[in-house]
C-alpha positions as CSV (number, residue, x, y, z in Angstrom):
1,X,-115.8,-145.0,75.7
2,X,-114.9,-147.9,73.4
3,X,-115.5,-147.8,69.7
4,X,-118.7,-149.8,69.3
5,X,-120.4,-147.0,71.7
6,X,-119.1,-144.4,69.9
7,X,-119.8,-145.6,66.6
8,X,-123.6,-146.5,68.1
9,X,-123.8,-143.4,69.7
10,X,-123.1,-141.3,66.8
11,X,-125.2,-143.3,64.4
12,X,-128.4,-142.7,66.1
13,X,-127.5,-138.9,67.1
14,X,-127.2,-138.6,63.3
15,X,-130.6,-140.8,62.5
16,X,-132.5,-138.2,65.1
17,X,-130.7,-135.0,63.8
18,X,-132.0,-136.5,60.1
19,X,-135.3,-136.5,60.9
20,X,-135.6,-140.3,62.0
21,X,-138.4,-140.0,64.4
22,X,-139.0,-144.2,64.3
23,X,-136.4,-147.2,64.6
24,X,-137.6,-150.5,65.3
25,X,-135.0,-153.2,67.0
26,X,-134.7,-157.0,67.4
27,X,-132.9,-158.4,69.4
28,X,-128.9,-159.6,69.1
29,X,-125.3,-159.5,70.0
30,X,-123.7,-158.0,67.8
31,X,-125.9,-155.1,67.4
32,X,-125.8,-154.9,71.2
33,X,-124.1,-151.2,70.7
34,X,-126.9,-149.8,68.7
35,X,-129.7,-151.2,71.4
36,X,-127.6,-149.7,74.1
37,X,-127.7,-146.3,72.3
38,X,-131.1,-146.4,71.2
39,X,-133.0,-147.2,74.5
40,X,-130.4,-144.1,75.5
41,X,-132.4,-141.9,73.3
42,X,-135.6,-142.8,73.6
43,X,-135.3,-142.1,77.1
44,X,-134.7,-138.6,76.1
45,X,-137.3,-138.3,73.7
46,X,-135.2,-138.0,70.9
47,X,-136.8,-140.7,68.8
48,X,-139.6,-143.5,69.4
49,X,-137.8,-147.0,69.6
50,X,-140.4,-150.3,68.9
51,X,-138.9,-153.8,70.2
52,X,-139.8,-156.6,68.0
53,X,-138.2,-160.7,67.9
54,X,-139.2,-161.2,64.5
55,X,-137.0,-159.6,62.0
56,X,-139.8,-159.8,59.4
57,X,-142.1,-158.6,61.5
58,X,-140.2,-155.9,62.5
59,X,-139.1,-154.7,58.9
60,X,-142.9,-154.5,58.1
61,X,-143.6,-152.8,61.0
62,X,-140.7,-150.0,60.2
63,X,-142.2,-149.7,56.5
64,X,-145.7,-149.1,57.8
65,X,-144.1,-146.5,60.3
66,X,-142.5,-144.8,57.0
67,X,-146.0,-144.9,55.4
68,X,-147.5,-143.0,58.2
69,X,-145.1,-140.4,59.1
70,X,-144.4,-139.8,55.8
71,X,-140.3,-139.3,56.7
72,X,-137.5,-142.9,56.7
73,X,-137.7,-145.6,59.6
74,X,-135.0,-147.9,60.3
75,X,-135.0,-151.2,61.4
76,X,-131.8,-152.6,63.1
77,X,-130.9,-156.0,63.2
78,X,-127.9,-158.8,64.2
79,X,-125.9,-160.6,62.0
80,X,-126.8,-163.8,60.1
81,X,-130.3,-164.9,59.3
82,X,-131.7,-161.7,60.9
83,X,-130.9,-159.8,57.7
84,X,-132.1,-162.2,55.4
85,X,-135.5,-162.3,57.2
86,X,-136.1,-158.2,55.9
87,X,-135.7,-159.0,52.3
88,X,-139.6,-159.3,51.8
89,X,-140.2,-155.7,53.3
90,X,-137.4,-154.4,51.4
91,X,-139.2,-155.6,48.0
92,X,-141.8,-153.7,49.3
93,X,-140.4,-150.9,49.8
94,X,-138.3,-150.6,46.4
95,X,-141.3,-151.4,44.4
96,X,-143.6,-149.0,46.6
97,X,-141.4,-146.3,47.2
98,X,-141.3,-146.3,50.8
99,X,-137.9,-144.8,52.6
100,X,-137.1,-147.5,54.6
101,X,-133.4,-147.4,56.6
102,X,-131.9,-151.6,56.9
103,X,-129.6,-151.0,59.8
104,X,-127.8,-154.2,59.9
105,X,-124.9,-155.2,62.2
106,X,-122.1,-157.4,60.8
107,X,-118.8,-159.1,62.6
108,X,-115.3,-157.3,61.7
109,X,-114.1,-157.9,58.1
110,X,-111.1,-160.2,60.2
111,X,-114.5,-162.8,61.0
112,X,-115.6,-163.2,57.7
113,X,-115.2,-166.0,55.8
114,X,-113.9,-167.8,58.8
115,X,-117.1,-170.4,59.6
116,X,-117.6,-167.6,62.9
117,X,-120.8,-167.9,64.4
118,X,-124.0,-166.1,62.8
119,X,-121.8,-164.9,59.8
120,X,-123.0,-164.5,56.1
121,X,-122.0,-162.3,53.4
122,X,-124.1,-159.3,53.9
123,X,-122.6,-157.1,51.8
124,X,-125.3,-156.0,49.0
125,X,-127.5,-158.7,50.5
126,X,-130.4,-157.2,49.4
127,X,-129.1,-156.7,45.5
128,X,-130.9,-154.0,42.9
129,X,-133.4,-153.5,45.1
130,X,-131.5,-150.8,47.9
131,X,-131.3,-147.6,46.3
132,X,-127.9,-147.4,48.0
133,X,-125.5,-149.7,49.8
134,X,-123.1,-148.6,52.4
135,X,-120.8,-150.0,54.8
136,X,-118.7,-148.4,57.5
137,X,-116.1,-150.9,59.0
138,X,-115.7,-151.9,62.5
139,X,-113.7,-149.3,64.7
140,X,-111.4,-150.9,66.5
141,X,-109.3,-147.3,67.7
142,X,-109.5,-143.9,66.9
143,X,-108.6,-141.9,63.7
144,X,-108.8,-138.8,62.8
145,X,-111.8,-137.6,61.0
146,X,-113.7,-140.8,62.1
147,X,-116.6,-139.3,63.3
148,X,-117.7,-137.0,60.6
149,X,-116.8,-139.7,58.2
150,X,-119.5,-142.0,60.1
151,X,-122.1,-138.7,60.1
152,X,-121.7,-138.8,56.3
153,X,-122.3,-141.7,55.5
154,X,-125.4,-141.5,57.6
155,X,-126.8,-138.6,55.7
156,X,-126.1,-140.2,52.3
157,X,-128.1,-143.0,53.2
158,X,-131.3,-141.1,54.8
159,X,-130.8,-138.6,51.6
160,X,-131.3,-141.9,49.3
161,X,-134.1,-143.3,51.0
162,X,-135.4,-139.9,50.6
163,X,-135.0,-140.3,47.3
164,X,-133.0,-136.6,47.0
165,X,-129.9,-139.1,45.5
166,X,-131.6,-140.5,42.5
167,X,-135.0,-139.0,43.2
168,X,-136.9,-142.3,44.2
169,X,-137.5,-143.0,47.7
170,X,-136.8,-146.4,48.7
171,X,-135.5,-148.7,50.8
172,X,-131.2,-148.5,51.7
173,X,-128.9,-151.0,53.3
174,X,-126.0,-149.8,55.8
175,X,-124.1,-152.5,57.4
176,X,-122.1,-151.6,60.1
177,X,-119.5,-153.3,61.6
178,X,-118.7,-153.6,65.8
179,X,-115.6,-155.2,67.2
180,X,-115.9,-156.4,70.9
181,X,-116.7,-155.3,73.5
182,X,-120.6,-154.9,72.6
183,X,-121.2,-153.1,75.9
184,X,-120.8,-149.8,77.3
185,X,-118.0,-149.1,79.6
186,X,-118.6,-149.6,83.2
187,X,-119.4,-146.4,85.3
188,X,-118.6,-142.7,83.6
189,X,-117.6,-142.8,79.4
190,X,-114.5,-142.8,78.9
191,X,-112.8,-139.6,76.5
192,X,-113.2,-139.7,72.8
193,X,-111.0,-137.4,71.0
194,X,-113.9,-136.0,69.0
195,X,-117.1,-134.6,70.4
196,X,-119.4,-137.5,69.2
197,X,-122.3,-135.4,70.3
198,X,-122.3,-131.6,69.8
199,X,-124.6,-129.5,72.0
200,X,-126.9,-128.0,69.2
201,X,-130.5,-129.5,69.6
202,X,-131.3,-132.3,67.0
203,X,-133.3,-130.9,64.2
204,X,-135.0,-132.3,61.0
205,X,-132.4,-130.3,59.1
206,X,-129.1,-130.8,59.1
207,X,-126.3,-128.5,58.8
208,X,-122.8,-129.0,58.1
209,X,-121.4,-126.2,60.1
210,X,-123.4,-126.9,63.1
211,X,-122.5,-130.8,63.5
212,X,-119.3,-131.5,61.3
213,X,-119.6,-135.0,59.5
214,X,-123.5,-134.3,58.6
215,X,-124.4,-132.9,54.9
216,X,-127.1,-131.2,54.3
217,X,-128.7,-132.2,50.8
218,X,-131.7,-130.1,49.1
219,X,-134.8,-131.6,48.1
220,X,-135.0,-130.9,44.0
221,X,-136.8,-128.2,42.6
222,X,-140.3,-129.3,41.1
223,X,-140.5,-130.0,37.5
224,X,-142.2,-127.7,34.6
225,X,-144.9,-129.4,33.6
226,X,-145.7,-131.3,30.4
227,X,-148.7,-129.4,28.3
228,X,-151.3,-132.0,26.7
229,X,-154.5,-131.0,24.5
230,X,-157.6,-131.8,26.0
231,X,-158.9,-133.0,22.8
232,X,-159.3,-136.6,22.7
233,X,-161.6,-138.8,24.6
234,X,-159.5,-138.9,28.1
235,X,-159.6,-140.9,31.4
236,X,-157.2,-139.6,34.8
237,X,-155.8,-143.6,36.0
238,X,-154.8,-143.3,39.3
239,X,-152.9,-146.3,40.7
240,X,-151.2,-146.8,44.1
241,X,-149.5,-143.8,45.3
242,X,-150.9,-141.4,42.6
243,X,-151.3,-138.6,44.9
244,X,-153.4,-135.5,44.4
245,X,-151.9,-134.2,41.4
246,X,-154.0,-136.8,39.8
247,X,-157.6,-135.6,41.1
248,X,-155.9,-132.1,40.5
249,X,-155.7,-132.6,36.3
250,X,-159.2,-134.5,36.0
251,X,-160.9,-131.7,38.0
252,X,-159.2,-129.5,35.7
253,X,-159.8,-131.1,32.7
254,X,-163.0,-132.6,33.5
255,X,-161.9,-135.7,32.7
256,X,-163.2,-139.0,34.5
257,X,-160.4,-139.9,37.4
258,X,-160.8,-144.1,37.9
259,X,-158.9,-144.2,41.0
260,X,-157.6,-147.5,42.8
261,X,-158.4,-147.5,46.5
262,X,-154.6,-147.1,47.5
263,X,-154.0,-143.7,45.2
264,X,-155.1,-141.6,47.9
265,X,-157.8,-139.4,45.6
266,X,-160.6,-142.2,46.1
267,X,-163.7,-140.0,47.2
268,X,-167.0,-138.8,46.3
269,X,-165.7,-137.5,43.0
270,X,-164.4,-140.6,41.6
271,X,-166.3,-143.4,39.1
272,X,-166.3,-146.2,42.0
273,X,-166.9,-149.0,39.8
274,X,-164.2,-148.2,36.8
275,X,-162.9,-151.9,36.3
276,X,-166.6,-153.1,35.7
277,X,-167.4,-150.1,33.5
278,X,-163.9,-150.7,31.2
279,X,-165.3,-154.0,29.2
280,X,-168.6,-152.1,27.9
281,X,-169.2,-149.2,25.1
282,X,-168.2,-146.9,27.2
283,X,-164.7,-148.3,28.1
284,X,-163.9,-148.6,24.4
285,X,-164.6,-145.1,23.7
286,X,-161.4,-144.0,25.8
287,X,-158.6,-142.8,23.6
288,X,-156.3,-141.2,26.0
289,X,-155.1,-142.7,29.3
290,X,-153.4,-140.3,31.9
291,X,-151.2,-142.7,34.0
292,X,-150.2,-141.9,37.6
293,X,-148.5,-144.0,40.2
294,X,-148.6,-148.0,40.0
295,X,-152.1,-149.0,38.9
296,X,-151.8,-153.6,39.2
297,X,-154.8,-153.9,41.0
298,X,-157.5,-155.5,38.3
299,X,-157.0,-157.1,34.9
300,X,-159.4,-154.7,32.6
301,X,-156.8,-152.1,33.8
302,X,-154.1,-154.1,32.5
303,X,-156.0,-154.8,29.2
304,X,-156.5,-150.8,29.0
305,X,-153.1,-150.3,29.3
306,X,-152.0,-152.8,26.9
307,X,-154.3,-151.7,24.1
308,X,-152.5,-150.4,21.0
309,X,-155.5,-148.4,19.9
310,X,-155.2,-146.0,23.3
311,X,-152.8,-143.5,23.7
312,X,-150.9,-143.8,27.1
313,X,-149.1,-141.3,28.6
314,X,-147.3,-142.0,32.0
315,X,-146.8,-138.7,34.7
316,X,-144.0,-140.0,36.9
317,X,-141.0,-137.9,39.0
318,X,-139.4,-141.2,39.3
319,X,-137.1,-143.6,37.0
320,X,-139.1,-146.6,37.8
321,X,-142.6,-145.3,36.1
322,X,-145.3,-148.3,35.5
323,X,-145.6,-149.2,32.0
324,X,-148.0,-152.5,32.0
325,X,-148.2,-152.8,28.5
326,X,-145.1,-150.9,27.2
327,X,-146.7,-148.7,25.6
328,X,-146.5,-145.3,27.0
329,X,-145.9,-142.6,24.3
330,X,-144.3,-140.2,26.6
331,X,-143.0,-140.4,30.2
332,X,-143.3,-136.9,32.2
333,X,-143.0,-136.0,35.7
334,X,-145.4,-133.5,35.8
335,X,-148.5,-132.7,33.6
336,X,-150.8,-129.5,32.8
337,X,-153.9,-129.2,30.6
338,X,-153.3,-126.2,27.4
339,X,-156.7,-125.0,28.0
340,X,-159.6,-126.4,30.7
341,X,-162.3,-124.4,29.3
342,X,-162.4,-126.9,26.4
343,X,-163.8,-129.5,27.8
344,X,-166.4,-132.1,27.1
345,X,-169.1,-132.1,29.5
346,X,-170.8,-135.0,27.7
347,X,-167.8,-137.0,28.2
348,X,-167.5,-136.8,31.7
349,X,-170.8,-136.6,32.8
350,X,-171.2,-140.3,30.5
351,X,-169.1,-141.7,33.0
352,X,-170.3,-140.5,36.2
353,X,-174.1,-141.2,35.6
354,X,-172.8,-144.8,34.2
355,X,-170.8,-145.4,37.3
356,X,-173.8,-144.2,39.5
357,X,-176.3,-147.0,37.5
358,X,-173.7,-149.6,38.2
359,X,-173.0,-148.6,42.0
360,X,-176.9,-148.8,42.4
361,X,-177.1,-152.2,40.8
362,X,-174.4,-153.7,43.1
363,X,-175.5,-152.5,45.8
364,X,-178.7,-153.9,45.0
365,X,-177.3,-157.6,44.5
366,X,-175.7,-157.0,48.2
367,X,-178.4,-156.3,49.8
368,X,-180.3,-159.0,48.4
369,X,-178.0,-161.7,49.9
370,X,-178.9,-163.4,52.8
371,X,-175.7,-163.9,54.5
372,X,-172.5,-161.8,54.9
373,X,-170.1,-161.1,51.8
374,X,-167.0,-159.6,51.4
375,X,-168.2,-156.8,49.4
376,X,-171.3,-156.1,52.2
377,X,-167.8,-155.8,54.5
378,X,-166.1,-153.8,52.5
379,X,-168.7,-151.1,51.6
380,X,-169.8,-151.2,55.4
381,X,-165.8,-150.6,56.6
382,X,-165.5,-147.9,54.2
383,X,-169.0,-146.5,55.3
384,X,-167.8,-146.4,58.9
385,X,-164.4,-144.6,57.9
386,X,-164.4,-141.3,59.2
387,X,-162.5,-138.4,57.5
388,X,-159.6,-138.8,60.5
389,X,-159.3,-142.5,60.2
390,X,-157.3,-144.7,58.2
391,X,-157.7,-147.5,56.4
392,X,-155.8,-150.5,56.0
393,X,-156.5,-152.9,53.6
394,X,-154.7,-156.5,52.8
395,X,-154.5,-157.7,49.3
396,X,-156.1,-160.5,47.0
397,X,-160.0,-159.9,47.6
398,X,-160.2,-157.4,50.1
399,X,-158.7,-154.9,48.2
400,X,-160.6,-155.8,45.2
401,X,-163.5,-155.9,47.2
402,X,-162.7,-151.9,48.4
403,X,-162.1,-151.0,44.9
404,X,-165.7,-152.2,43.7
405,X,-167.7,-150.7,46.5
406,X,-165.6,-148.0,48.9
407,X,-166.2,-144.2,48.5
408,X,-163.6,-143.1,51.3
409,X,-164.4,-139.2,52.9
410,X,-162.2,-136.7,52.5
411,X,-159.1,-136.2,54.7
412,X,-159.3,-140.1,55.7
413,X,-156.6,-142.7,54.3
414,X,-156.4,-145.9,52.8
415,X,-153.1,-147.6,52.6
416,X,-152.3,-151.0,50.8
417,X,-148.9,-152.8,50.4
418,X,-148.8,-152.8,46.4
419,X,-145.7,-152.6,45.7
420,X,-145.5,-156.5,45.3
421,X,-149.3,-157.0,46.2
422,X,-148.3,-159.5,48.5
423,X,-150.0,-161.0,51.8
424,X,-147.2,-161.2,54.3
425,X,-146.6,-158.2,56.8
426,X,-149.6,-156.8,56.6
427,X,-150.7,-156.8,60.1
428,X,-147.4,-155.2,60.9
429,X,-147.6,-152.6,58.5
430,X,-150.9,-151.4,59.0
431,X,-149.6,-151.3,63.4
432,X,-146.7,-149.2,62.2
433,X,-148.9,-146.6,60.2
434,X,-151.0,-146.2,62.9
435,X,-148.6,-146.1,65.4
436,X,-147.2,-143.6,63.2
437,X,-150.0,-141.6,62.3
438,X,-151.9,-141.7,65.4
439,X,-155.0,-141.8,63.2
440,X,-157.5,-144.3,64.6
441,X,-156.9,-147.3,62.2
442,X,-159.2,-150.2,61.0
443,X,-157.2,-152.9,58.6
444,X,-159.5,-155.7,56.3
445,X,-157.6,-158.4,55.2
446,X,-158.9,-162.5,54.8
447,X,-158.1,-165.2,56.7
448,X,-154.8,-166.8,55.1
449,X,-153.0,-163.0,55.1
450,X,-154.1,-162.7,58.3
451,X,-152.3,-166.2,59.5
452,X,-149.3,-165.5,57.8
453,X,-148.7,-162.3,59.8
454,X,-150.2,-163.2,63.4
455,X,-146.9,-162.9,64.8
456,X,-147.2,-159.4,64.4
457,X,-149.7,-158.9,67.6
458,X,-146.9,-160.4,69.7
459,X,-146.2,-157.1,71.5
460,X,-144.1,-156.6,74.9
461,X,-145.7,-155.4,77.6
462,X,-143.6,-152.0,77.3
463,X,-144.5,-151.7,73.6
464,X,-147.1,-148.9,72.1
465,X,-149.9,-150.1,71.1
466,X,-152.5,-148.3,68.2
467,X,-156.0,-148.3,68.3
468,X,-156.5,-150.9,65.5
469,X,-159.8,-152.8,64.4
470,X,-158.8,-155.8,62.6
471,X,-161.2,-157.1,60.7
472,X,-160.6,-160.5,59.2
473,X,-162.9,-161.6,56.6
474,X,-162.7,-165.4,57.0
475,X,-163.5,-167.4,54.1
476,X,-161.4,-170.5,55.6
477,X,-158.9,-170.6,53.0
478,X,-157.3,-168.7,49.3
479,X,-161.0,-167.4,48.4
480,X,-159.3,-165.4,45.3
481,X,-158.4,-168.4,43.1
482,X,-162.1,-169.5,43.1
483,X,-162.3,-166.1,40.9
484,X,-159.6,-166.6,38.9
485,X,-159.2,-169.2,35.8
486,X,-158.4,-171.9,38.2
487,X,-161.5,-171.9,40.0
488,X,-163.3,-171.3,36.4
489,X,-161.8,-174.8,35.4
490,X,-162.5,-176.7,39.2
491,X,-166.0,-175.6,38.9
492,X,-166.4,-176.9,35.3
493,X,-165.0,-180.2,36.8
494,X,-162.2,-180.6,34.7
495,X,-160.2,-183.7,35.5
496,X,-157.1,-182.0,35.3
497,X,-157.9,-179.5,38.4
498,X,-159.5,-182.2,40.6
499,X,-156.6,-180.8,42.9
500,X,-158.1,-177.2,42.9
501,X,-159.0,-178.0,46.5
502,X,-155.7,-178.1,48.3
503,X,-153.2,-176.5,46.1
504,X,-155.2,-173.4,45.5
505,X,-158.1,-173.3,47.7
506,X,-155.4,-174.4,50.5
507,X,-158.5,-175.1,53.7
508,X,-157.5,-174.1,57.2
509,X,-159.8,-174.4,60.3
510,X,-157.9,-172.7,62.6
511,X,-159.3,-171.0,66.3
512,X,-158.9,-167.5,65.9
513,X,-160.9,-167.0,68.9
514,X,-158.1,-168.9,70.5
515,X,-155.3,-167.3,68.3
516,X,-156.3,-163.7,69.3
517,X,-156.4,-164.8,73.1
518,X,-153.4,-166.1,73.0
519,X,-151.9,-163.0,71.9
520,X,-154.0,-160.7,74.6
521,X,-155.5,-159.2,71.7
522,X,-159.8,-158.8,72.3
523,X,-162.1,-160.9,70.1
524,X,-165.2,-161.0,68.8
525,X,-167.4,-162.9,66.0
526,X,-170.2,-161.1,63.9
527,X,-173.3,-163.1,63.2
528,X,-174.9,-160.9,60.6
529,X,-175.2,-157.2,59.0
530,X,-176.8,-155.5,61.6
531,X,-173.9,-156.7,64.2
532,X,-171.1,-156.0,61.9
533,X,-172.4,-151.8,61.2
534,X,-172.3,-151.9,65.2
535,X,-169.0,-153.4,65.8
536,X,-167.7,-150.9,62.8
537,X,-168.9,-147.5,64.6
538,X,-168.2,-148.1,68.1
539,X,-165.0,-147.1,69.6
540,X,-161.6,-148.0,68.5
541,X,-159.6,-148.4,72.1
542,X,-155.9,-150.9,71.5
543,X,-155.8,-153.4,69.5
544,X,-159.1,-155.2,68.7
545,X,-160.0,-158.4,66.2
546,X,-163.5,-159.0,64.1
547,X,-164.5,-161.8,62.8
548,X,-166.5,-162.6,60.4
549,X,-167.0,-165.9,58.4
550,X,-168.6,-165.8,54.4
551,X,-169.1,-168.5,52.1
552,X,-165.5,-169.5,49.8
553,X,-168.0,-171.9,47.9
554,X,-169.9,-168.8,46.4
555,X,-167.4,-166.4,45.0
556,X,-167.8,-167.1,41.8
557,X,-171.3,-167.1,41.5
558,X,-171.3,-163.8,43.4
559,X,-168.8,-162.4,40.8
560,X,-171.1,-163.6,38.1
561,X,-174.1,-162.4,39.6
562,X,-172.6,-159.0,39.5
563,X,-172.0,-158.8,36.3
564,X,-175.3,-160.1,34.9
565,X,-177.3,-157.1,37.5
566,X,-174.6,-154.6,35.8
567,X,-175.5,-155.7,32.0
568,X,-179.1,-155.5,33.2
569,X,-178.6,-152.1,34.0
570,X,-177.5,-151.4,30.9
């Protein structure tokens, strides 16, 4: 066997014996070795290998994989631009927390800096936001000690993208080198000196004295938890990624939980309409803010958290804690109430019966419109979730959208790329957690976001496939700007925005009838409410596209028309 294979080969028996269930691969010479070994192993069933040609598609596709299992995926590509082309996904990932392995092959330390073919300087390529770099040179013999030297530095970097070195999950790089040849030997392997892959089954534990090289590292014990008072007027805020410890302390406390459609605790229990209900009396009776996860989703948020008349106090296992207005009092990774019985009823119950007037009044101003609105999509897509689904939604108004209007049952999903709120990769992210999850899956997302990912539906023939509704909200162009100060100042006619048009509001008439054909991917257009509640409940087989087109031109007076029913409402 020659020393690529063997490096290959014991890379991915590690990655398996890890707990790597997911590893996605484009295509390329020089990371020929880790292709061979990988279509080896998912042969045997001892991982689940996706084949993707676009290396950004495919490093959104690995972190939506790692969102739905729950456990790292690893995305393996060439040399060169390949690498370069994962750096979006790897924000992501760092600023979302998502363990997501960069498996990228390089050429032999001898090839660099020569002007070689597909050669670049990827070492630390990705800078501050890996949690760990490695790099294991390209074998060109044998040495003693070589393999359990390569099993090591496999488990460090599944152990940091696990977040037990450092205690943040996150993305890692490992750049391996491979010397030629790139193929296996012909006919039976050859002998290695060292078993490179020992006969006890692969596990999702690892054990040192089972398979020498791997290191078995323990997840940390759970913090004591900080005490608070549960004296002062007191909202739960739970961003992205709070997780139920956040529904846990406002049920506890009784305080109200305002809960972003990402944080996993959005249900029945939560005051749906928090954003809208923060700029009246009630918002500025708040005196305490309980801060979990990453809340960036709406500016009164950002306002709340910036106010030096509030007392913030951030609950946070991790270093990287949110702190939008710098102001936190005290960081903690874990929170308890001194006594629950305490509690104001009137407080609570303020905010509930507040959030059910203004939930009535918008859904009043939906149903009075004529034609389809994003919010009428929204609130029908979370309507139709079931508590076995999931829920994918894309950012700028869809999400915003979700967060007005969506109650989302208990035991369902709803996942969101916030880490840097951006539009690319969503398609591919939401395929991977489905694919992942095996939960049947319908993603929102607008036109534009929807574009910029397409290339995600391009699936060989071989290739799993999820049973994915998308539903693409089409407002023919960047609909969120006509709700931001921008579209404020178009609308007024200001001379210096007579450009609004195509730098923000960026038109684009493109077939996505013809689009989705293209791709194999079935289509269909919805004409008005009634059509769009019976394209939502019926079944979810493969991959599936629904369109429907609103109105860019009337965002704004939407918005406004919201607010006025909500003032009415008193």
């Amino acid at each position: 066997m020659n020393p690529s294979t063997a490096l290959a080969t014991v890379l991915v028996d590690s990655l398996a014996r890890l707990g790597v269930r997911h590893v996605v691969l484009c295509p390329g010479s020089r990371s020929a070795p880790l292709a061979y070994a990988l279509a080896e192993a998912a042969d045997a069933g001892t991982l689940d290998l996706h084949v993707r040609i676009d290396e950004r598609t495919a490093a959104f596709l690995a972190l939506g994989l790692a969102r739905g299992s729950g456990v790292p995926a690893a995305v393996v590509t060439t040399s060169g631009t390949a690498v370069a082309n994962l750096h979006p996904a790897v924000l992501e990932a760092a600023h979302s927390g998502v363990p997501l392995l960069v498996l990228s092959a390089d050429r032999p330390h001898e090839l660099r800096g020569t002007g070689a073919s597909q050669t670049t300087d990827q070492v630390k390529l990705f800078g501050s936001a890996v949690r760990w770099f490695g790099e294991i040179p390209a074998p060109t013999g044998h040495r003693a000690g070589q393999v359990a030297g390569w099993r090591n530095v496999t488990s460090r970097a599944v152990a940091a993208a696990r977040g037990l070195i450092g205690h943040a999950p996150g993305p890692v790089q490992l750049n391996i080198g491979f010397a030629e040849p790139l193929t296996p030997d012909e006919g039976e392997p050859g002998p290695w000196p060292e078993q490179l892959v020992p006969d006890a089954p692969a596990t999702t534990t690892s054990s040192a004295g089972i398979v020498p090289g791997l290191t078995s590292i323990p997840e940390p014990a759970p913090p004591a938890p900080f005490v608070l008072a549960s004296g002062p007027r007191t909202v739960v805020l739970a961003g992205d990624g709070a997780g139920p410890e956040a529904a846990h302390l406002a049920t506890r406390a009784h305080w109200p939980l305002l809960a972003e459609p990402s944080s996993g605790v959005r249900d029945s229990t939560t005051a749906a309409p928090y954003r809208l209900l923060l700029g009246t009396q009630l918002g500025e009776k708040i005196e305490r803010v309980i801060v979990f996860g990453r809340p960036t989703l709406s500016r009164p948020v950002t306002r709340l958290l910036s106010s030096r008349t509030v007392e913030i106090i951030v609950v946070s296992p991790r270093p990287d804690w949110s702190d939008a207005g710098r102001l936190a009092r005290i960081v903690v990774p874990a929170v308890t109430v001194a006594d629950h019985r305490a509690h104001d009823e009137t407080w609570l119950s303020e905010w509930l019966s507040a959030a059910q007037e203004t939930e009535k009044a918008i859904g009043a101003v939906i149903d009075d419109e004529e034609r389809l609105t994003g919010q009428l999509v929204a609130r029908e897509i979370a309507g139709a979730t079931g508590p076995d689904d999931l829920l994918f939604s894309g950012s700028s108004n869809p999400i915003r959208d979700l967060d007005l209007v969506a109650r989302i049952p208990h035991g369902a999903q709803l996942m969101a790329n916030r880490g840097l709120a951006g539009i690319d990769g969503t398609i591919s992210t939401a395929i991977g957690a489905a694919l992942a999850s095996g939960r049947t899956t319908r993603l929102l997302l607008g036109d534009l976001t929807f574009l910029h990912d397409a290339n995600a539906l391009l699936l060989g023939p071989g290739e799993p496939r999820p049973n994915l509704q998308i539903v693409v909200v089409d407002d023919h162009g960047g609909g969120i700007f006509a709700t931001l100060e921008h579209g404020a100042r178009a609308e007024r006619g200001e001379t210096q925005n007579r450009h609004y048009e195509r730098v923000f509001g960026t038109p684009q008439e493109v077939d996505l009838e013809a689009l989705a054909r293209g791709y194999g991917v079935a289509y269909a257009r919805v004409a008005d409410a009634g059509e769009l509640e019976a394209r939502l409940t019926s079944s979810i087989i493969g991959i599936s596209l629904l369109h429907v087109e609103i109105d860019r031109t009337r965002h704004r007076e939407l918005t406004d028309k919201l607010r006025r029913a909500i003032g009415a409402s008193g």
